[in-house]
C-alpha positions, 0 to 999 in steps of 0.5 A, spaced: 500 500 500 502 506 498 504 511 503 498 517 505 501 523 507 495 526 510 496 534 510 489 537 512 489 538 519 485 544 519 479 540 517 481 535 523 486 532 526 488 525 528 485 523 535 491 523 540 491 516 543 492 518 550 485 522 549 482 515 547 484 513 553 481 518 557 475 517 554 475 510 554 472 508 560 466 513 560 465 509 553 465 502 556 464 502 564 462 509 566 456 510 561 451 513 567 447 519 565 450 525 569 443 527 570 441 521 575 442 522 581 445 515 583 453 514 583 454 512 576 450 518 574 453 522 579 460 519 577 459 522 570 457 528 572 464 529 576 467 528 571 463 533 567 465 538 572 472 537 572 473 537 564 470 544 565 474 546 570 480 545 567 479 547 560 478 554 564 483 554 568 488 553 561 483 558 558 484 563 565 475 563 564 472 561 571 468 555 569 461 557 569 464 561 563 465 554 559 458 551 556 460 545 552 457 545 545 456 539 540 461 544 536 465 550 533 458 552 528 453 550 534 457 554 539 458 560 533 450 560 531 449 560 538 453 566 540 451 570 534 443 568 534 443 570 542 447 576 541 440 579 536 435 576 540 437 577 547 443 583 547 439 587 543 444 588 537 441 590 531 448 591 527 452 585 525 459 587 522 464 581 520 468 579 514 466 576 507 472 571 509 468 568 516 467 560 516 460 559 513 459 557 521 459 564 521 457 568 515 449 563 513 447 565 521 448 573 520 445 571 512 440 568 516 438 574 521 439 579 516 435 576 511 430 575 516 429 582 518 433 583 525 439 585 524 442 591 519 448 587 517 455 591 514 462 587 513 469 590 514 473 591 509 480 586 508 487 589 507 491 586 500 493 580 504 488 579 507 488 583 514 482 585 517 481 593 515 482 596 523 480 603 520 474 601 516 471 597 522 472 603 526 468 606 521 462 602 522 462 602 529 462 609 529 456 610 524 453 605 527 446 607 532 445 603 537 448 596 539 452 592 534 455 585 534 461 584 532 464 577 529 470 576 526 475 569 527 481 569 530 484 565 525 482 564 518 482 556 516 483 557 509 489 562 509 491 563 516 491 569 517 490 571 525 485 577 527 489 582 534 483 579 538 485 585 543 485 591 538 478 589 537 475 587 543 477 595 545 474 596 539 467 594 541 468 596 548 469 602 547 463 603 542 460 598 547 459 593 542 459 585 543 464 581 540 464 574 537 470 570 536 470 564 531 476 561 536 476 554 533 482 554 529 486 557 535 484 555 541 489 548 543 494 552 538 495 558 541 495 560 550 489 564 552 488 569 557 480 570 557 480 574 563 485 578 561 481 578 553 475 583 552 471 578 549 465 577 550 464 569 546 468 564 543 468 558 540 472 552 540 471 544 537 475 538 540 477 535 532 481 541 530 486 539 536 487 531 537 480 531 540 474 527 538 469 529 534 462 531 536 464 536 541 466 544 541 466 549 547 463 556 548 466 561 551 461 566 554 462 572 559 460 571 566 457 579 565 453 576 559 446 573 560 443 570 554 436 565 554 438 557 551 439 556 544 437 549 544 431 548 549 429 541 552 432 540 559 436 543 564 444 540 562 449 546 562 446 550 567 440 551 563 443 553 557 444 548 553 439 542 553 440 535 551 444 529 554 451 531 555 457 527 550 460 524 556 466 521 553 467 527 548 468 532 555 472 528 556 476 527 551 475 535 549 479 537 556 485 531 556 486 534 548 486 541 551 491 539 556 496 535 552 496 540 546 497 546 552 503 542 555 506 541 548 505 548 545 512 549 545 515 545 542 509 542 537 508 549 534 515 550 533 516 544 529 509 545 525 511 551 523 519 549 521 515 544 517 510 550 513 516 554 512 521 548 509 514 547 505 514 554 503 522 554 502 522 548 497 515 551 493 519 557 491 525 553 490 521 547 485 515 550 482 516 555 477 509 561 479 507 559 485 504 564 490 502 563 497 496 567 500 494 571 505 501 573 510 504 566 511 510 570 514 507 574 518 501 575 522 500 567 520 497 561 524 503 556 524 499 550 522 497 552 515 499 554 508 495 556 502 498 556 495 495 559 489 498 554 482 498 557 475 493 554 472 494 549 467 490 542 464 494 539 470 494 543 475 486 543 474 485 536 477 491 537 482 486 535 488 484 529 485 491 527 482 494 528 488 488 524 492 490 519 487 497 519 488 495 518 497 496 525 500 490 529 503 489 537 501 483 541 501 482 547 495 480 551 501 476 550 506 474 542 507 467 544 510 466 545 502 471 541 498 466 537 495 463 543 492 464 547 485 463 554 487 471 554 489 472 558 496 469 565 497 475 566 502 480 566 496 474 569 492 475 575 496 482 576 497 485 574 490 480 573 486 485 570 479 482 565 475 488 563 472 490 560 479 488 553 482 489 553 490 491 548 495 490 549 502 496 544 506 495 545 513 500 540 519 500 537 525 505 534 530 506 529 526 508 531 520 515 532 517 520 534 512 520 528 508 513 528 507 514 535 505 520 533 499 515 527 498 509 531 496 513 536 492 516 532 488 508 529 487 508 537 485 512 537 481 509 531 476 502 535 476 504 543 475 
């Protein structure tokens, strides 16, 4: 069988064999539902507790801030929705280059009558335009939720979470941040952050799938977004994923404990991937700011666009190495990425988005240009 290079971590990581065995016990023998009050349930509701507590204390939030979520897009709709309905926001201001999560829930509000809805400008690499986003604060009557994501999951590029936060305080605006690409990858100080909701998924950092986390302020009061139960304090209805908690807290864990020397790594292998692109294929180009302002884990690179390079995703398929053409929440899609649409919108390029983890190396880098340069 051939060897398969997987370089699509910005779609889902690898489960962390130490967070499968975390979770197994509460897969096989400690399955009582935390809402019963006998010792299985209640030994699952202590583990709940403590998974809350200590994703708090990586976080620096208190963990009556942490709601556990079935995901980073349940987590964003509910921030995003409850923000109109029950803070009184009746201007959303995001970017055109917002995870879908994002950019179908303010369609739907805006569409829907209950909120005016601006998006701030982008700088030629991508970059939020600070200035603009001012702009639209200033000339904005009455409240105004801001949504913007820390990190893009197609380019990479990474949001000044603090510059906006002040931003929105000082015109007394909510701020939403799509966190998912960053939270397990970056160390975060929420106490010390003027945010008011963040969104996190378990997948994106060697946690399981099925399980995201939000953030909210302890100074925000908003109603559940999904009724039907007391679970998470009353805000979230639903049985909890017990082993997904679980797994969502011991994945925080090892990822915090290893950020040194992990993030080192992947970004030494992203740099060498840049390095040998230039170096082996003839007009490639990479977007968004990869050098800079950047998230170490992902690097998009746009290919002149030949009979070959039009079906360099399938060949590379073919030839065992996972990519995706933009984000993987449309890679079965036609339309192409509306995140490369907005910031480099050339019909005479293909873009690929590669993005690393801990286990990838530079031999897998020299394999899969090598692979490249067969196909350009």
């Amino acid at each position: 069988m051939q060897q398969r290079i997987y370089f699509d971590n910005a779609a889902t990581t690898p489960l962390d064999q130490e967070v499968l065995d975390a979770m197994m016990p509460y897969l096989t023998e400690k399955f009582g539902n935390p809402s019963s009050i006998y010792s299985y349930g209640r030994e699952s509701r202590l583990a709940i507790e403590n998974a809350r507590k200590s994703v708090a204390r990586i976080l620096n939030a208190h963990p009556a801030e942490i709601f556990f979520t079935s995901g980073g897009t349940e987590a964003s709709n509910t921030a995003i929705t409850a923000s109109v309905r029950d803070l009184g926001c009746t201007h959303i201001i995001s970017s055109p280059i917002e995870h879908h999560a994002t950019l179908h829930t303010i369609e739907y509000l805006h569409h829907n009558g209950e909120a005016a809805l601006s998006y701030v400008e982008l700088l030629p690499n991508g970059h939020v335009d600070l200035d603009h986003l001012e702009q639209l604060l200033s000339g904005t009557e009455g409240k105004s939720l801001v949504t913007l994501m820390h990190a893009n999951n197609e380019i990479g590029n990474l949001l000044d979470i603090h510059a906006v936060g002040n931003l929105c305080k000082m015109y007394g605006a909510i701020f939403h941040s799509d966190t998912v690409q960053t939270v397990g990858h970056y160390p975060f100080d929420l106490r010390n952050t003027p945010v008011h909701f963040i969104s996190a998924a378990a997948h994106k950092f060697h946690g399981p799938k099925g399980v995201g986390m939000l953030y909210i302020n302890e100074n925000v009061k908003i109603k559940p977004f999904i009724n039907g139960g007391s679970q998470e304090r009353n805000m979230r209805a639903g049985t909890e994923n017990l082993y997904g908690i679980v797994g969502f807290a011991r994945a925080l864990e090892l990822a915090t404990a290893g950020f040194e020397a992990d993030s080192a790594a992947i970004k030494g292998v992203k740099l060498y991937m840049m390095e040998q692109l230039k170096k082996h294929v003839r007009g490639v180009s990479f977007n968004g700011d990869p050098v800079g302002n950047s998230l170490y884990t992902v690097l998009s690179v746009s290919f002149p666009k030949t009979e070959k390079s039009e079906m360099i995703l399938f060949n590379l398929d073919i030839a065992g190495v996972c990519v995706s053409g933009g984000s993987a929440c449309t890679s079965g899609a036609d339309q192409g990425s509306h995140v490369i649409r907005a910031i480099n919108n050339n019909p005479n390029q293909v873009t690929v988005r590669f993005s690393f983890a801990k286990s990838n190396t530079r031999e897998e880098v020299d394999t899969v240009v090598a692979k490249l340069k067969e196909m350009i």
